[in-house]
N, C-alpha and C positions, 0 to 999 in steps of 0.2 A: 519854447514858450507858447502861454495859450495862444497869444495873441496873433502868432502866423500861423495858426487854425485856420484863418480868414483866407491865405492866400489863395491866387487864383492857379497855380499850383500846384496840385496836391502830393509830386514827389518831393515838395522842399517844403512841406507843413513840418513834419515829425511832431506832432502835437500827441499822437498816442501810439506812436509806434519805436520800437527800437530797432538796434541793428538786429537783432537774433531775429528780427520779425521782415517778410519781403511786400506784407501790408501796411500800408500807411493808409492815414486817413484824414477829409477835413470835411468841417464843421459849414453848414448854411446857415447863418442867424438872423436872415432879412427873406423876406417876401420876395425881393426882386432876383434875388439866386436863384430859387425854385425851376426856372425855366430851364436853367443850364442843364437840370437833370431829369428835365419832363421824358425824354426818349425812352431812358432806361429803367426809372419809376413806373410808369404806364405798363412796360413789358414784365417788370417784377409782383405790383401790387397785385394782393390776392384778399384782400381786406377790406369792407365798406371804410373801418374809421382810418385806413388810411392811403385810398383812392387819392390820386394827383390832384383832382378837381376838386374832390370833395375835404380834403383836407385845407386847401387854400382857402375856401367858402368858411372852414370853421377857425381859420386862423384869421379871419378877416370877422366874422362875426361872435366869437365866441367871449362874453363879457368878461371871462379869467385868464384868458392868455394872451402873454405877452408878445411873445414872439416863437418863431419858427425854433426848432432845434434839430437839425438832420445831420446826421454823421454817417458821411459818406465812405466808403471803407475801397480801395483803390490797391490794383497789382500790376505793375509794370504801366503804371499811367492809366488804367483799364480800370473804371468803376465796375464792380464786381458785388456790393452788398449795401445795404442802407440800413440805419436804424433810424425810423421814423418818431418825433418828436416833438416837444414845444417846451417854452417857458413859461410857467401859469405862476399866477397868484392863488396859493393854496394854504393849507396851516395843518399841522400834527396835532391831532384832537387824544384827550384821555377818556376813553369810552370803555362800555360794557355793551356787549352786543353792538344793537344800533343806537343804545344810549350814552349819546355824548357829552360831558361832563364838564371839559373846556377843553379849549383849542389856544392854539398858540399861530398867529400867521406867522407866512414863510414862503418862498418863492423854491417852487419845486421841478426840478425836470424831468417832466411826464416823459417815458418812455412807451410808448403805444401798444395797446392788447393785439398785437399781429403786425404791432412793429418793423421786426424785424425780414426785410424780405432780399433775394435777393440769392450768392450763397451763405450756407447753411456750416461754413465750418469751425473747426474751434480756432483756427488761426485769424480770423475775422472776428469772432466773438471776441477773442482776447486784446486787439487791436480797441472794438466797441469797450471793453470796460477799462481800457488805457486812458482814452478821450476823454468816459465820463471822470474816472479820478483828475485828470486837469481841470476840466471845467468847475469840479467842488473846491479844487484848489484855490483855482484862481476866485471862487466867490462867488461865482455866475449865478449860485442857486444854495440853497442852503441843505438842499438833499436833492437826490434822486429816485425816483418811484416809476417801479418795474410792476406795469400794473397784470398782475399774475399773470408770470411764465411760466411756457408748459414744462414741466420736471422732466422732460424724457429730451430736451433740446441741449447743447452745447453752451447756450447762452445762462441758462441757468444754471450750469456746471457751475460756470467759471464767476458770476456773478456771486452768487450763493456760497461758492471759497470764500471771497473776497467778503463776504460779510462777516462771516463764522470767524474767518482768520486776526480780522482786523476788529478795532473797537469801535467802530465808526457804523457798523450795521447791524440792518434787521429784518429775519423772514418772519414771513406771518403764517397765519394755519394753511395748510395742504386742503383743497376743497375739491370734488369732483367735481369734473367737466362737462356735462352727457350732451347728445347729439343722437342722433337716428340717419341711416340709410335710407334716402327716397325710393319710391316706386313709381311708373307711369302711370298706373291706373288707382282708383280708391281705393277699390277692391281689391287689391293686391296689398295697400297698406292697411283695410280692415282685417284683413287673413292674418297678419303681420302683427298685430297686438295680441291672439291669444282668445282662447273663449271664456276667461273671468271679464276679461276689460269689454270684451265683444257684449257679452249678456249686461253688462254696468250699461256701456253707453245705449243696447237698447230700452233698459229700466230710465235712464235718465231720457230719453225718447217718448216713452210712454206717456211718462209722466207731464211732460209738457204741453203733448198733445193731446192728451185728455183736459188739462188746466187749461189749456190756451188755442189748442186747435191752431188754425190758420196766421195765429195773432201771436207767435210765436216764430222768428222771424231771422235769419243770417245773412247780416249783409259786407259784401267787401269791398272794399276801396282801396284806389291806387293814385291816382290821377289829381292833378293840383286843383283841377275845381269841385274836386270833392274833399279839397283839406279841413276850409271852412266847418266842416260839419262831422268831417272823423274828428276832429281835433274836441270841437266843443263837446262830443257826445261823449268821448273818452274821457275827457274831465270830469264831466258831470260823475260818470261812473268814479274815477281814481278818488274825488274828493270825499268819496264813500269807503275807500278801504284803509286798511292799518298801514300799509308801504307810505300812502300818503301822512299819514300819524308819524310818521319816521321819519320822514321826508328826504326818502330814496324812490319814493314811485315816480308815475307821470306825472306832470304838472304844466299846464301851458304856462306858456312863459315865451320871451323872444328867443333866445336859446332852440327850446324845443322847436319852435317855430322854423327858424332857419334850419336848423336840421331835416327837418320832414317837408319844408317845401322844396329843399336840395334833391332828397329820396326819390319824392315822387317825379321833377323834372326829367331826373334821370332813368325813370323807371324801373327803380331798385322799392320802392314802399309799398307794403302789403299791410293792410289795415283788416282785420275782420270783428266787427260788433253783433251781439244776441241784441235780439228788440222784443220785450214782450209785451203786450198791449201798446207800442209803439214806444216804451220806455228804454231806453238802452240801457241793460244792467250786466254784462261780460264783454273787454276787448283783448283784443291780440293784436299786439303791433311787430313788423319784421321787413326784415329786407331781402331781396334776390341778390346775389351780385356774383358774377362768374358762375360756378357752378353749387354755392352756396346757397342754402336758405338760413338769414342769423337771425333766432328770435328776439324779441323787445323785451317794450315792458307788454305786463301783462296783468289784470285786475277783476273782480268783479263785485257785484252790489251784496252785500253778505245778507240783506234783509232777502234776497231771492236762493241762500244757500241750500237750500231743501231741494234745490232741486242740478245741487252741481253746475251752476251754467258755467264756471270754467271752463273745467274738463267735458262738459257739452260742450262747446265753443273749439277748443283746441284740437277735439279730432274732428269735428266738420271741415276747420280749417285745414286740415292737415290732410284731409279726403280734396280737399278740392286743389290746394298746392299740387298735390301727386299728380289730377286729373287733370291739370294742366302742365304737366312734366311727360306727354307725352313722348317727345324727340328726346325724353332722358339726360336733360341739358344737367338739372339740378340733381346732383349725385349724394349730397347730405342735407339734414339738418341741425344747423348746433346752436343746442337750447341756452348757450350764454351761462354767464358765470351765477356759480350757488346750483344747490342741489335737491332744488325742491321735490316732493312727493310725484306730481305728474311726470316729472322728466326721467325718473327710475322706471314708472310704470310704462311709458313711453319710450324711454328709449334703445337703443340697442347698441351706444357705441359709448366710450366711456375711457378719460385722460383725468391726469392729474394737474391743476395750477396753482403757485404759490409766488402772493405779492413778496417783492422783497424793496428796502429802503437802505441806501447808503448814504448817510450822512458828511456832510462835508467836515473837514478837521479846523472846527472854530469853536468856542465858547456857544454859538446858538448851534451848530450841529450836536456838541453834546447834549442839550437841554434838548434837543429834540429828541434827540434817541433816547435820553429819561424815560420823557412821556410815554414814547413808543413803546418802549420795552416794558413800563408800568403798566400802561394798557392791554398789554400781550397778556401779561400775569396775572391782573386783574379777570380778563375775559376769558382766559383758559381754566382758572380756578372758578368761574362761575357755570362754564360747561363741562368742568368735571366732577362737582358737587352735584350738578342734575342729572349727569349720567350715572353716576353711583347711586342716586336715590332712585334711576328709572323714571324719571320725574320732567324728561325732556320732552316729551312728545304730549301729557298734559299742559305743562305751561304754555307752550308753542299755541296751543290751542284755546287755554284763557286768554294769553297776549293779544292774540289778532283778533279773537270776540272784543276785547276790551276797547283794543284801537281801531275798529273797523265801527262800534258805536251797536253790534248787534246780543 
């Protein structure tokens, strides 16, 4: 039964495990668990979003979530894998693109973008998708959302079966991952782009410094008593672009707030802003953590597009990351999810990730996986009429003039 998931335990749970299986596993759905598994959490997590401390912080301040959801995956009494989690208040929207049409609330279990840590096998993955079908069973959530796994993992095998197989699910589009190899020095990451993007960034160079000479200006921040002032300057910038029109960019907000004064405490927030006549019009937000650098959000003033300050912005930033990675601590960078233009030209490393949503078997899981799968069809019939027409890389570019206000 779900319900001695709870127990303290976890040989005599059998919540998602059978006999053919020698993992069992249990479920943490309160705050005050967490500790029991701070040791082994701490020693596995490789993930900002879901670091011991920092996941605590965001389950105690996060305006959509309910509660914790961690399923613990256990061999011979031995915690051996974790899949990191929560319960939020969320809702299955009918959209095109990022235009969403309606929604439907729904209380969803977030499974986490790097989630899963710990071991990496299929007999533990299959264990993780045992638990979350009780949990749908039992009602706990009305789906599950695997917020895009990487396609080359175990977890997405057996999750990804389980959608195809069953009626209860849904994958969504395959999207590349990019990321870049760090360097110690700049100069070893300017040699590292190539002399097309070498000769671009010195054209956008030129150009600046002929416009603005000295008043043209990069500055970075990290540290909590510089929040204040990244936070507002970046706003000022995002409430200028088309992300913000979408309402996927930055946005202050409490939310954001707690997130980045958590960052910077820890020493994980990398802020870097363009200033030109003292105006902030491009940011880059990111974090360090182990031996990652993961980027943020990222924006700039479109009335200043003439002169690229993004991708001006993104290799200053990314020259001066390196040039402080001398002891070679930071061994990648991963530009986060979606495929935009800078990150092909940027990068040099490259995975595949695909969300998938498993719907609980009730009257509101079907109606959700409706919308879901209407939405799939709708939005793939709309990106493949513009790819037949050749017509995707014009739009792309009226879109963001139109919602950027340039």
């Amino acid at each position: 039964m779900v319900a001695s998931t709870t127990a303290t335990n976890p040989e005599r749970t059998g919540n998602s495990s059978s006999s053919a299986l020698s993992v069992v596993t249990k479920v943490l759905r309160s705050a005050g668990e967490l500790p029991s598994l701070e040791q082994e959490w701490i020693c596995w997590q490789r993930h900002p979003n879901c670091d011991f401390h920092f996941y605590q912080t965001v389950i105690e301040s996060l305006t959509s979530a309910i509660r914790p959801h961690i399923i613990v995956a256990y061999r011979d009494g031995v915690p051996v894998g974790m899949l990191v989690g929560r319960l939020d208040k969320s809702s299955v929207d009918l959209s095109v693109g990022y235009k969403r049409l309606v929604g439907v609330p729904a209380r969803s279990l977030t499974l986490l973008h790097g989630g899963w840590v710990g071991e990496k096998s299929a007999e533990v993955a299959e264990a993780f998708a045992k638990s979350i079908q009780q949990s749908l069973e039992a009602r706990e959530a009305d789906f599950a959302y695997f917020n895009h796994l990487r396609t080359d993992g175990e977890l997405y095998r057996i999750v990804s079966q389980l959608a195809q197989d069953g009626s209860q699910g849904a994958i969504g589009l395959q999207r590349n991952h990019r990321g870049m190899n760090l360097y110690s020095t700049a100069a070893e990451f300017v040699k590292h782009l190539g002399t097309k993007e070498r000769n671009n960034q010195k054209r956008r160079t030129r150009k600046l410094e002929e416009d603005f000479g000295d008043r043209a200006q990069v500055k970075s921040f990290g540290s909590v008593i510089d929040l204040d002032v990244l936070i507002r300057d970046v706003d000022q910038i995002a409430k200028k672009t088309y992300q913000r029109a979408l309402g996927v960019g930055f946005e202050d907000n409490p939310d954001t707030r707690n997130r980045m004064t958590t960052e910077a405490g820890r020493g994980w927030l990398r802020g870097y802003v363009l200033y030109l006549d003292a105006a902030p019009v491009a940011f880059w937000l990111g974090s360090c953590y182990g031996t990652t650098f993961y980027s943020g959000f990222t924006g700039y003033d479109p009335a200043y597009g003439k002169y690229s300050p993004g991708m001006f912005l993104l290799i200053k930033a990314l020259g001066e990351i390196c040039e402080q990675n001398s002891d070679g601590v930071l061994k990648i960078a991963d530009f986060g999810l979606g495929d935009a233009e800078w990150k092909q030209v940027i990068g040099d490393l490259e995975w595949a990730d695909v969300p998938v949503w498993i719907f609980a078997p009730s009257a509101k899981g079907s109606l959700l996986r409706s919308i879901r799968a209407a939405s799939g069809l709708l939005d793939g019939a709309a990106r493949a009429t513009l790819r037949r027409l050749n017509l995707v890389a014009r739009v792309k570019k009226v879109w963001r003039k139109s919602l950027g206000g340039n």
